[in-house]
N, C-alpha and C positions, 0 to 999 in steps of 0.2 A: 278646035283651034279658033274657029270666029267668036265662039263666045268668049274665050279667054280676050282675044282684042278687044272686044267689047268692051271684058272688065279692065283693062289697061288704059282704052280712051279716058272709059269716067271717073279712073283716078288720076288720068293725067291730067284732066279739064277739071278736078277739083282742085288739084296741087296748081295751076295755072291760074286759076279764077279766084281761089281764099275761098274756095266753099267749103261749109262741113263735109267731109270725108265719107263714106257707107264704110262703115269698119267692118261688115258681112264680105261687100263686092270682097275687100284686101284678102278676108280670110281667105274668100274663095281663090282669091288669085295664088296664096299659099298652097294650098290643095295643087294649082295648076302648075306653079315651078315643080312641086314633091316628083306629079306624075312626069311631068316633060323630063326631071333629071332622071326619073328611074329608067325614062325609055331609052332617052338619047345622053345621058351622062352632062350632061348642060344645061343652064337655064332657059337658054337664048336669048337672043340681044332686045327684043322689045321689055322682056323682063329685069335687064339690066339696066337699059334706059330709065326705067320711071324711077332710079332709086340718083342716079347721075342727071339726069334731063336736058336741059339747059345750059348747067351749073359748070360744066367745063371753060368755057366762054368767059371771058372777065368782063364783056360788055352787055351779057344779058344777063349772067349772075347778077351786074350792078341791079341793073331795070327790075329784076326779080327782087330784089333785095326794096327796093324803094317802093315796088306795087307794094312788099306786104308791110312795109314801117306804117305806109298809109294806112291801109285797111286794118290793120291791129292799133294803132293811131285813134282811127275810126269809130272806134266801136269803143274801147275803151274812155275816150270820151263823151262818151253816151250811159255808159255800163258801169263803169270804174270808179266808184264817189273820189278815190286818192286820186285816180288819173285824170277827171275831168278839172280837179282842183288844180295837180300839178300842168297840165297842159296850159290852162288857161292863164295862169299865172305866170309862164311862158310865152306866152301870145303866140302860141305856136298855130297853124293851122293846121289838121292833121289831110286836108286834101291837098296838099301842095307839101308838103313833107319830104327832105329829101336828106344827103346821107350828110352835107354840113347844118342843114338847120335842125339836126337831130342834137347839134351839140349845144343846143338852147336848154333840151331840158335836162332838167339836173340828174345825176343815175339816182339809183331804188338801194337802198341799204337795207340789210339782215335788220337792222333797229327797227328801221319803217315799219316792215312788217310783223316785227314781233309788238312794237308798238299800240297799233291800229291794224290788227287781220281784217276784221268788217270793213274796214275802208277795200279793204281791194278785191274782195269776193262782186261779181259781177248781176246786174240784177235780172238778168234775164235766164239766171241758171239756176238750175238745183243743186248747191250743195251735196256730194255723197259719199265720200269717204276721205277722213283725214288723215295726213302721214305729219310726221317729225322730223326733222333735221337729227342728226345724230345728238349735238350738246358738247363733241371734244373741243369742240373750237369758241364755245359761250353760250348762253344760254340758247334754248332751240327753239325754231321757230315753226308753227305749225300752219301747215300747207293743205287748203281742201280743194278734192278733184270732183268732176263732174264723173254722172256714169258713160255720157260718149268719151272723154277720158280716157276711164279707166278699159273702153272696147276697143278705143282706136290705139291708143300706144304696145298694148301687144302685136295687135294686127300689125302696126308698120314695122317692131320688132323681126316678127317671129319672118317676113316677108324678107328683110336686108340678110336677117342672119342665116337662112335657107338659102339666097344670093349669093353670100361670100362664103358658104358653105363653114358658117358657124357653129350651127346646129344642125342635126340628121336624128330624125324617126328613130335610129337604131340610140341614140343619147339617154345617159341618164348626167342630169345635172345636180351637180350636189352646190348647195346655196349656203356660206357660212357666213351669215353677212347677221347686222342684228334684228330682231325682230321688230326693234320701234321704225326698224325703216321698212313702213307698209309698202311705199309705192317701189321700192326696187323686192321685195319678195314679190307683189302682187305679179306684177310684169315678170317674173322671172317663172312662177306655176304657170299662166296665164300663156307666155311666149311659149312653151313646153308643148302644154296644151291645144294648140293651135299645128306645132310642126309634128306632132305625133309623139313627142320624148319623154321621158320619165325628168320628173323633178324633186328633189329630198331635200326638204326647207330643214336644217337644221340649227342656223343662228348661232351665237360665239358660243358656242356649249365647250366642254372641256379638251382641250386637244386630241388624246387619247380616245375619245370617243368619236370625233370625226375623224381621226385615222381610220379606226376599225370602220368605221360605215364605207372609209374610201377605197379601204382593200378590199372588205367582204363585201360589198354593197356594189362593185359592178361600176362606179361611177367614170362614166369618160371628160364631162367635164366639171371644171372646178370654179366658182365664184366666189368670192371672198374681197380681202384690203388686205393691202400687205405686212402690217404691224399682227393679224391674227395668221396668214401666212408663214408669217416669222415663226410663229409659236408652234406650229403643225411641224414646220422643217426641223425645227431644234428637238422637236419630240419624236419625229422619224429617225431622227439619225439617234437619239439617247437610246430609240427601241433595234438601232442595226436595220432598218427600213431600207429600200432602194425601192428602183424601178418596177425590179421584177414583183413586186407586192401592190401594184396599181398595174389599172386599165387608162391610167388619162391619156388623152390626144390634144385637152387643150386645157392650158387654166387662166382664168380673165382678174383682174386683180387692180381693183382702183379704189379711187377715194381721198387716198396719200401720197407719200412721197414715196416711190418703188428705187432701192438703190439696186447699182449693178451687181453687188455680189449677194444680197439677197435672191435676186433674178438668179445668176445662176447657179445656187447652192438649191432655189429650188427645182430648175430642170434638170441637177445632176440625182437629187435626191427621186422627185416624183417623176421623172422617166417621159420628162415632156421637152421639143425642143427650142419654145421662149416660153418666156411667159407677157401674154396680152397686159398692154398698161393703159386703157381706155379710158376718157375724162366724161362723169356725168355727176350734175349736182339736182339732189332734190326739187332746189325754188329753181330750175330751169328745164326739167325735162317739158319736150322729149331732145331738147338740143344737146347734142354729145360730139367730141371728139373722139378720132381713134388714132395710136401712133404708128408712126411705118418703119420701114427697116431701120433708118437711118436717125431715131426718134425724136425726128420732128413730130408737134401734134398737128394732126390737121383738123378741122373744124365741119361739123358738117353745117352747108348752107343752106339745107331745101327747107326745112323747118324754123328758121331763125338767124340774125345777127349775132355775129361776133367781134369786138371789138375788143382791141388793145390798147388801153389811158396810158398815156406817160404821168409815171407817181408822181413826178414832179408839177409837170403842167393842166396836167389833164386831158389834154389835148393827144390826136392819134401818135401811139410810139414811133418813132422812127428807126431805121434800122441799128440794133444794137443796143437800142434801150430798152430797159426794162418797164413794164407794162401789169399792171391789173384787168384781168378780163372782165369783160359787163358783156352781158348776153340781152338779149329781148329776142324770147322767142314767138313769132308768129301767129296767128288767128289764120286758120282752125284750127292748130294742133293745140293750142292753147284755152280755155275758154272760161273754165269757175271762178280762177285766183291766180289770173295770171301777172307777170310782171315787168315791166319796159326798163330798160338800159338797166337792169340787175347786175349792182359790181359786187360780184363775189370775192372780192380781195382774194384770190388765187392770180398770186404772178407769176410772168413767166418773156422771156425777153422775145423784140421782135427781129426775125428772121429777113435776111434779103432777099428778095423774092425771085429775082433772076439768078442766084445762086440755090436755090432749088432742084435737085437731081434724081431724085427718089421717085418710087411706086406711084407716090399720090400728088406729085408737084402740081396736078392740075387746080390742087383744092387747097382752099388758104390756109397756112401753118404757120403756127410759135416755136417754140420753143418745149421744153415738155414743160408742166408746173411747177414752179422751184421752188414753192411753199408762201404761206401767208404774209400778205404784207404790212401787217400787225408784228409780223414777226423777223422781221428784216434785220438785219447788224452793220449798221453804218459808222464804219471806222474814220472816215473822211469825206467831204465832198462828193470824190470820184468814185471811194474803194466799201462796198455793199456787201455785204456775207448774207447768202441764202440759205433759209433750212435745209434745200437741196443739200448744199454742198458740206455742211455741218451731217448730215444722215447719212453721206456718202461714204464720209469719211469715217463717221465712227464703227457703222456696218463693214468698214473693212476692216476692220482691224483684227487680228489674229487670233483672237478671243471668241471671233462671231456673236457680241452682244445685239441679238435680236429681239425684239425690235430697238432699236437706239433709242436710250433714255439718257434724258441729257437736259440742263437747263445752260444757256450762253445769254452773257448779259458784257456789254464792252463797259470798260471799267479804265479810264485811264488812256485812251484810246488803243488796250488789249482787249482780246477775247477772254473774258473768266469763263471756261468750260469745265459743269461741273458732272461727273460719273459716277455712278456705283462702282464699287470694288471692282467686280466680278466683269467689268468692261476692259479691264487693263490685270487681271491677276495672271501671275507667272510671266509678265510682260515687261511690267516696269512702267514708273515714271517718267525717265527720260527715253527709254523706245518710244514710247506715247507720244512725247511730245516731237520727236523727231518724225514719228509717221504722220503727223499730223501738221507738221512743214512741209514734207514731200507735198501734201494734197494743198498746201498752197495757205494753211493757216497757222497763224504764231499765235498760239492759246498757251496760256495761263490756266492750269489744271487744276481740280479740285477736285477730291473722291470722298461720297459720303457713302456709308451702311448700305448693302443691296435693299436694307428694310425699307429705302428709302426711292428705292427706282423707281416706283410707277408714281411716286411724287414730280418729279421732274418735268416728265410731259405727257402728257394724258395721250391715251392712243383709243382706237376705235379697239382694239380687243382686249381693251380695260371692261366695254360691254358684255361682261361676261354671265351667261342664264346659268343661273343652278339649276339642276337635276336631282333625282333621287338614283344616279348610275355608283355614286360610291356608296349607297347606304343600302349593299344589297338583301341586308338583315331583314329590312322591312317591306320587301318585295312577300305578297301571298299573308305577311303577319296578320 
């Protein structure tokens, strides 16, 4: 028990100071929750502390938040060829740096970096493994991690998710995510590996083939996005699938837009009961959100900033407006290519915060994501159409076309919504457009050829790996 305190000081006094982390002491502290739950069925509270800290507190979350803008401020103007440019050209100081002179310098755009990546690699690191952006969303942008990196992000992983009892020793994780995204497989073998669990990297391979690895393969839990999601449930149910054909207890599913009856056509089908809808992007780990009952997202604060721009002004959203998130995460969790006031154009509206009632009210929450702000349908001044609510809509429709394939373009100040067949077949035209007034929009319909569906909007399980599992001719030839 003293040693385990021990190793809790000195990550509490890293997390406190911006020191680099000992990614060994965390593992080891992993080992120490595994045992302490096997004895006593709990973590206990000092373990739960270092993942909480401070960060309940709205006046030393602040102080916390403004020691690490400094110190990653810091360093990056020293380190950072972009950010010593862009600082300076700010006149910002980064030792006096606080959370309104932050809005001096200009956020970091997907361009910047696909632009100039050597501008932002830092010079006192080694380079050592690169991952991609997926590409559904424009061209992709390539991100290099150091190797403390790529030791410390499972460690704090595999630490929270043993915590909230996300993962257990007894787990096997099945990963359908794609293979160009190194750093979420890396973390996901890696976090496994650290809590004792089995992990099966499969990647978008053909639905059928990650069904059978999820029935006969023992998997409890499931990682994935919910557009290849979609694809697994519509092929469970075409094969007569249900619960009793899986072992899941939990399946994590981000990236996208998660609608409601996707969610629960998969926990009626896979025998789980939600499905987790977690927010983590590439150019910001290790900062992530996770949603709570009530699905607000909340943000986590010990690792990084989050902030909400009003599209309009730019300036913090206000309650009720809608908002682009910019993240800058933190020094040390950050270190080779990291990036300050990153606006991921993933929007999402801002919440009031004294109307907060939920599990996690303590910790600062949006809205859930309602889709890109590149992708917006601004009918008027006032009246905004979210991909949210266009994905919501069409996923419910009595057809179940999953994933929603769909292009909307306002045209006259309507919606021209345009669908394959096979979204409205045995349905109709005017049902269509009447269920799609109930949900609050007056679209103007178009249906082209299903030949045409994955024209419309490119989805993350368009990613799709071929195999040699249909050619089973040439297996032994």
């Amino acid at each position: 028990m003293f040693e385990t305190g021990i190793r809790q000081l000195r990550m509490a006094l890293g997390m406190v100071w911006g020191r680099r982390l000992d990614a060994d002491n965390i593992g080891r502290l992993v080992e120490d929750a595994l045992a302490t739950l096997a004895e006593f069925g709990e973590p206990g509270n000092g373990a739960q502390e270092l993942l909480g800290g401070p960060m309940a507190d709205p006046e030393e979350r602040l102080d916390f938040a403004q020691r690490g803008l400094r110190r990653t401020a810091r360093r990056l103007a020293v380190q950072s060829p972009f950010y010593a440019r862009r600082l300076a050209a700010a006149d910002v100081d980064p030792r006096r740096l606080d959370l309104v002179g932050l809005r001096a310098v200009p956020v970091t755009t997907k361009r910047d970096l696909i632009e100039r990546p050597d501008d932002f690699q830092c010079g006192d690191v080694a380079a050592h493994l690169a991952t991609c952006t997926t590409g559904t969303t424009g061209r992709p942008a390539e991100i290099w991690l150091s190797r403390y990196e790529m030791e410390l992000w499972p460690a704090l992983g595999a630490l929270a998710a043993v915590l909230h009892d996300d993962l257990r020793p007894d787990d096997i994780m099945q990963v359908n995510v794609s293979s160009r995204a190194v750093a979420a497989t890396h973390l996901s073998a890696a976090t496994c590996r650290l809590v004792g669990a089995g992990c099966r990297l499969l990647g978008i391979v053909p639905p059928d083939m990650a069904l059978d690895s999820l029935a006969g393969g023992g998997a409890t839990l499931l990682l994935t996005c919910p557009s290849y999601l979609a694809e697994l449930v519509t092929a469970a149910r075409r094969r007569g699938m249900g619960p009793a054909d899986f072992r899941l207890r939990r399946v994590n599913s981000g990236g996208e837009v998660l609608s409601p009856s996707l969610a629960q056509a998969a926990c009626q089908t896979l025998g789980v009961s939600h499905v987790d809808d977690p927010y983590s992007m590439t150019e910001v780990i290790p900062v992530t959100a996770r949603t709570c009952s009530q699905a607000h997202l909340h943000h986590e604060v010990s690792t990084g900033l989050t902030e909400l721009l009003d599209l309009r002004t730019a300036e913090p959203a206000t309650p009720g407006a809608l908002g682009t998130v910019v993240i800058t995460p933190f020094f040390p969790y950050r270190d080779c290519m990291p990036v300050f006031r990153y606006d991921t154009r993933d929007v999402a509206r801002c919440l009031p915060t004294e109307e907060l009632g939920c599990e996690l009210a303590s910790i600062p929450a949006t809205s859930q994501i309602l889709g890109k702000a590149d992708h917006l349908l601004r009918l008027g001044p006032a009246e905004v159409i979210t991909p949210r609510q266009l994905i919501d809509a069409i996923e419910a429709l009595p057809t179940a076309p999953w994933p929603a394939r769909y292009r909307a373009v306002v045209t006259g100040g309507r919606i021209q919504l345009t669908l394959p067949a096979a979204a409205i077949a045995d349905y109709g035209d005017a049902a269509a457009r009447r269920h799609f007034a109930e949900a609050g929009l007056d679209v103007d319909l178009v249906i082209v050829g299903d030949d045409q569906a994955t024209s419309l909007r490119p989805t993350r399980s368009d990613l799709h790996e071929s195999t040699f599992a249909a050619r089973q001719a040439l297996i032994g030839a």
